[in-house]
N, C-alpha and C positions, 0 to 999 in steps of 0.2 A: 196945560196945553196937551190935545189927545196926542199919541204918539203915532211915530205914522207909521205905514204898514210896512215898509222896509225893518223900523225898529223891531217891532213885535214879533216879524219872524224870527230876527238876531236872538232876540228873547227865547224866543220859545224854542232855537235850534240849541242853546246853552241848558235850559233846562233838561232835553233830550239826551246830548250828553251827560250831566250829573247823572241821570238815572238809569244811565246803562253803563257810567262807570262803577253806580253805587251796587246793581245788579253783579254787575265781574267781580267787583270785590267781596260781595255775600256767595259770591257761587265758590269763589277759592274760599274763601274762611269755612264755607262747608264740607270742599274737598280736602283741604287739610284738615277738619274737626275728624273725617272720617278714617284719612289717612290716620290719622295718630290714634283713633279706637282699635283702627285694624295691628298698629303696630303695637297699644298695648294687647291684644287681646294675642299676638304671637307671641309678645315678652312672657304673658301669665300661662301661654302653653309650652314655651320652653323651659320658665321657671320650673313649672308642674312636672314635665318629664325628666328633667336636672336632676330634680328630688328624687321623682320614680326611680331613677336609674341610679344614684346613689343609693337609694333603701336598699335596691335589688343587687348591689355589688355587695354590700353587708349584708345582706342576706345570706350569699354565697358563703361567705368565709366562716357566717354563722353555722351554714349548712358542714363546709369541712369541719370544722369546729366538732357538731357533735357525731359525726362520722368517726374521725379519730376517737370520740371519749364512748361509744357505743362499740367498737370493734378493735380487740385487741391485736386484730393481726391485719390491722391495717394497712400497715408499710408493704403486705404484700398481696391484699384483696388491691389495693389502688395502684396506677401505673403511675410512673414518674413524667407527668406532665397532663395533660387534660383529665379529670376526672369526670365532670359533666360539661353537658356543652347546650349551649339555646334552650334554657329550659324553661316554662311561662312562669310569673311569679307578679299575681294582680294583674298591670295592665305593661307589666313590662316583662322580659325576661334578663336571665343570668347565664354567665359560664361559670365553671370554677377549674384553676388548675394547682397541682401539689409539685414542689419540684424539691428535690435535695440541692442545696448551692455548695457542698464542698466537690460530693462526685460525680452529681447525678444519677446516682443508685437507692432510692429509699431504701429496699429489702436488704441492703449489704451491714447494716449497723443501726441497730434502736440508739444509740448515742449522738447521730446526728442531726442536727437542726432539718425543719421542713418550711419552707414559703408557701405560703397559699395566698392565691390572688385571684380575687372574684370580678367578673367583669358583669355591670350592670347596662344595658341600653330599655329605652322608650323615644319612640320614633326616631329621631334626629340624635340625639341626646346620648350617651356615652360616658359611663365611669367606669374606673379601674382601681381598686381598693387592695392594698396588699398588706401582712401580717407576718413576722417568723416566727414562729415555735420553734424551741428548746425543751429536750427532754427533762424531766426532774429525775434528778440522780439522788439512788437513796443507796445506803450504807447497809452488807445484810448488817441482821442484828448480832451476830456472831461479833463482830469490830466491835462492839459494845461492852464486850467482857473482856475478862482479863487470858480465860479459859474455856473452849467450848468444843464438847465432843458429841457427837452424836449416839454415840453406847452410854456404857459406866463406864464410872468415874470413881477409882477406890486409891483411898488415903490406906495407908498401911498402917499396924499397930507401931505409937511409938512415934510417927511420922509427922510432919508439922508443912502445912502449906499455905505460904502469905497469899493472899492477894490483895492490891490496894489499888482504888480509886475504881473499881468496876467487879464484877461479880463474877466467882464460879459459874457456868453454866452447864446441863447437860438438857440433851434429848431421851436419855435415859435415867439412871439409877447412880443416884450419889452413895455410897458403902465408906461411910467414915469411920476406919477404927482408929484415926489419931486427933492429930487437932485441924482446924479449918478457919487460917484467920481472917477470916474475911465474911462473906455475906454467899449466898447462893442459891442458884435458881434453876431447878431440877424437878423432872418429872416426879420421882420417888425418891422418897432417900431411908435408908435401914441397912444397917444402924442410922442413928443422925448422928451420934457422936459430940463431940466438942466441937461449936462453932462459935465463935466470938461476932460476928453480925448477922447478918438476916436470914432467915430458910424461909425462899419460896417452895414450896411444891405441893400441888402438883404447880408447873410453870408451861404457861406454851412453848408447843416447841419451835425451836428456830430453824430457817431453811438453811441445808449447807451449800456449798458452790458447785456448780454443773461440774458432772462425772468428768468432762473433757480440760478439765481446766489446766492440769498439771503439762497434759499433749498438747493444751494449747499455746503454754509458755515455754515446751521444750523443742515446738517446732519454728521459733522466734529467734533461739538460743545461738550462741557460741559453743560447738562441742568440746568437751576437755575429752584424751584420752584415759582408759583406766587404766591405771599403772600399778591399782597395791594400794597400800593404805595411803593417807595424806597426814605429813609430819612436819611444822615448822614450814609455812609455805604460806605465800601472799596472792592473795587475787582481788583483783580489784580491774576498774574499765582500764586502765594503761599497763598492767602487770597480769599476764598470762604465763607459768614457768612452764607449763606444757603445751604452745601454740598461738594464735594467732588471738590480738584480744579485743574486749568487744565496748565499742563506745560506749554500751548504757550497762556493762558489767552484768553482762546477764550471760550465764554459762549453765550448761548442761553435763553433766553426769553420768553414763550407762554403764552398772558395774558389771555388767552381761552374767548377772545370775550371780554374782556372788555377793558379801555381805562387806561391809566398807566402816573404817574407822578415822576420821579425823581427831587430832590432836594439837594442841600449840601451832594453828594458825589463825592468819587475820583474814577474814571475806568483808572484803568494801563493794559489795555489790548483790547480785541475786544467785543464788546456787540452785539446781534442781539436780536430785538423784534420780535416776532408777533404779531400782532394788527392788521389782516388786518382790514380796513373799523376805523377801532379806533383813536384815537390820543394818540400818546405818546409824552410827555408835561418834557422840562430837564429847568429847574427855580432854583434860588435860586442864590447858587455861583456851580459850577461844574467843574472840573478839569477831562480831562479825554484826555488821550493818550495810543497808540496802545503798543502794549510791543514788535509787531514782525512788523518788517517793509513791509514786504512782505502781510498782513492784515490790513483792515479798521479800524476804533475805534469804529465806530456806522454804523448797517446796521437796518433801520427800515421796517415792514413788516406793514405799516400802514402810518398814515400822522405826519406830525412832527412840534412841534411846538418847539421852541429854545427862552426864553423868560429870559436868563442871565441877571443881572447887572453887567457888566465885567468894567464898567467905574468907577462904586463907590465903590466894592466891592470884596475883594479877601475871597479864601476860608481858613478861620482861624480854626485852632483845637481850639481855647482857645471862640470863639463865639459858636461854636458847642457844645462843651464840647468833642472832638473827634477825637482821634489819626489815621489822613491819613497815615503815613507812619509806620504800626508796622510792626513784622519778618513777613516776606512774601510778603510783599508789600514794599518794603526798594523807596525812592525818589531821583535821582540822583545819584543811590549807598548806599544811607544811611537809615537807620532806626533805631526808639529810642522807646521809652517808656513815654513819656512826651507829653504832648497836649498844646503848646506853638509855633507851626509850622504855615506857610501861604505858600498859593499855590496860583498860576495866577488862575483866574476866567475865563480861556477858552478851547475850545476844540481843539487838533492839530490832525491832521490825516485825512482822507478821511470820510467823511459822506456819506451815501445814504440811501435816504427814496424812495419807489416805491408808497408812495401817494405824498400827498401836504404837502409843507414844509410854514412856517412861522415863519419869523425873529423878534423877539418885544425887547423891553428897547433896550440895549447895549450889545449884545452878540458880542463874538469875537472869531475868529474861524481863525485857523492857517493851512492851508491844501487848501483841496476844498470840493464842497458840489455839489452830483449830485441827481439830483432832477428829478424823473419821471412821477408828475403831476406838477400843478400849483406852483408858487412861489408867496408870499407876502412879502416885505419889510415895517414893521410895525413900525419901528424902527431905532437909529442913530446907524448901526451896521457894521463894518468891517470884512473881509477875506481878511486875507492875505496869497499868494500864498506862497506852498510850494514848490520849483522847484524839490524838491528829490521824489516825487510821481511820477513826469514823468521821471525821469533820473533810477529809479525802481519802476515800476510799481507794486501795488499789485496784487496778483493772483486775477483773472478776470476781471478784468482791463487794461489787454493788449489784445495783438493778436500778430500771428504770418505770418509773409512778407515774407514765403520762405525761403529759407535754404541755408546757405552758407559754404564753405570750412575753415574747419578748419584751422588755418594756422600754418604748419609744418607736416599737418599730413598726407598730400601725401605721398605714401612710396611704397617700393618694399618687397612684402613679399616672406616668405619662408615656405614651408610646413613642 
């Protein structure tokens, strides 16, 4: 049956719609096909500049990186904070900045740590890469002997000098007229004499400690006044018998030009003379070590002579009549009241005398001894090395080899 013309338009007004719904629905599945080209084609240009901007912040630190290992006087060509700023690098640019984080002074200490933090952007995009370097601390080579002077070095006829576990050294002329038991390492050496282990020489020479070292630890100090010789007397951080005493047992010395003798006392801490041109003379029995590892036990500001009996002789309270360890000065932890104690008859720690040093009897010396004039072995006397002076150096007694990355502490920061 034909359908009648009412039907047919119902017809054909239904078909009308399918196809201008089917139309709206192709034109959105278009505009969203295009939305989401245009949104990944922002994702791969953000990605893209992400990266740029991360290269370009490593870049940076790479760029401080070889600033500092090209320029040793870095810490005071750079300021303490922006060192470059917007600088191009490809299709992005960098900043970089250096900052000290204990005082904010680079130039005041090669010992202290440095942050550097590079800042990367590309368009929109944004990174901040940070890094801390630490100095590398080295030991001079002098903490490596047992003995090391920058002159000669002469053994007397007859004369016998231990050293164990590290070597003689000199910057000059070893003059052996007796024995030398040990090993050593010396520009020249004539005579060579009797040596029982090794003769370098010629040997490089070693650096000794900046000229100011001795002013440096005596403007730090605790003054003692000079009263005359020193006999039977305790000093240590809690025991001062002539004045005010000093937490890290660091005391200073001025004989104001005259020449100075210790005897039969105990130093549990760091001693510094002046004497320059003078002799200052430690005899008797002497015990004396440093209280702070990172400090010497004796720095002499003159010539030194070292005349122990460490062979026959220990340092007794009840010989002396005189209590080494009372409150303030405690020995291995302990302290009493009683004068019935004995201490070893030697000195452990680092010595250094900026004159001439001379060895006599049986002194015994536990550390090392550096010496900035002449040396004489007067005597049947022993050093034996201490390997923890070079494994921690005292302050001025190292240097610093450059600066390395801390390890962990590369990072991605956030403002």
């Amino acid at each position: 049956m034909p359908l009648s013309q009412q039907t047919l338009k119902r017809h054909h007004g239904s078909i009308y719609l399918h196809v201008l719904a089917s139309s709206l629905l192709t034109t959105i599945l278009g505009l969203g096909a295009l939305l989401a080209v245009r949104i990944q084609v922002q994702s791969a240009r953000l990605h893209r500049d992400g990266a740029e901007a991360r290269a370009c912040a490593a870049s940076a630190i790479e760029v401080g990186l070889l600033c500092i290992k090209q320029d040793s006087s870095w810490r005071t060509t750079w300021p303490n904070g922006a060192w470059l700023e917007n600088k191009p690098l490809g299709e992005g640019r960098f900043s970089l900045e250096g900052v000290d984080p204990v005082d904010g002074a680079l130039s005041d200490s090669p010992y202290e740590p440095v942050v550097l933090t590079g800042t990367g952007t590309r368009g929109a995009a944004r990174h901040k890469a940070q890094v801390t370097l630490v100095p590398v601390i080295r030991p001079l080579e002098a903490l490596s002997t047992c003995l090391h002077g920058s002159d000669l070095i002469r053994i007397n006829n007859t004369r016998r000098l231990t050293v164990v576990g590290a070597p003689l050294s000199a910057n000059g002329q070893l003059t052996n007229n007796g024995t030398l038991d040990g090993s050593a390492e010396v520009d020249t050496a004539n005579p060579v004499g009797a040596i029982t282990g090794t003769l370098t020489a010629p040997a490089p020479a070693k650096p000794m400690p900046v000229a100011t070292l001795i002013t440096d630890y005596a403007s730090r100090a605790t003054s003692i006044p000079y009263t005359g010789d020193i006999d039977k007397a305790v000093l240590a951080p809690g025991c001062n018998p002539w004045g005010p005493t000093d937490p890290n047992g660091l005391y200073v010395l001025d004989t104001g030009g005259n020449a100075l003798t210790i005897r039969n006392t105990r130093i549990h801490g760091t001693l510094i003379i002046r004497a320059p041109n003078k002799t200052v003379t430690l005899e008797g029995a002497m015990h004396c070590q440093n209280h702070q590892s990172y400090f010497p036990v004796l720095l002499v500001e003159g010539n030194l002579v070292i005349k122990c009996n460490s062979a026959d002789a220990v340092l007794s309270e009840a010989v002396n009549a005189t209590n080494y360890n009372p409150i303030g000065a405690p020995y291995g932890g302990a302290y009493d009241t009683d004068a019935s104690d004995t201490y070893p008859n030697e000195i452990r720690g680092l010595i250094h005398a900026k004159g001439t040093l001379t060895l006599q009897q049986t002194a015994r010396i536990v550390g090392t001894i550096v010496c900035e004039g002449a040396i004489t072995c007067d005597g049947t006397n022993t050093i034996v090395h201490d390997p923890g002076l070079s494994a921690c150096p005292p302050n001025g007694y190292r240097y610093v080899d450059g600066m390395a990355i801390s390890p962990g502490s590369w990072k991605q920061v956030v403002d």
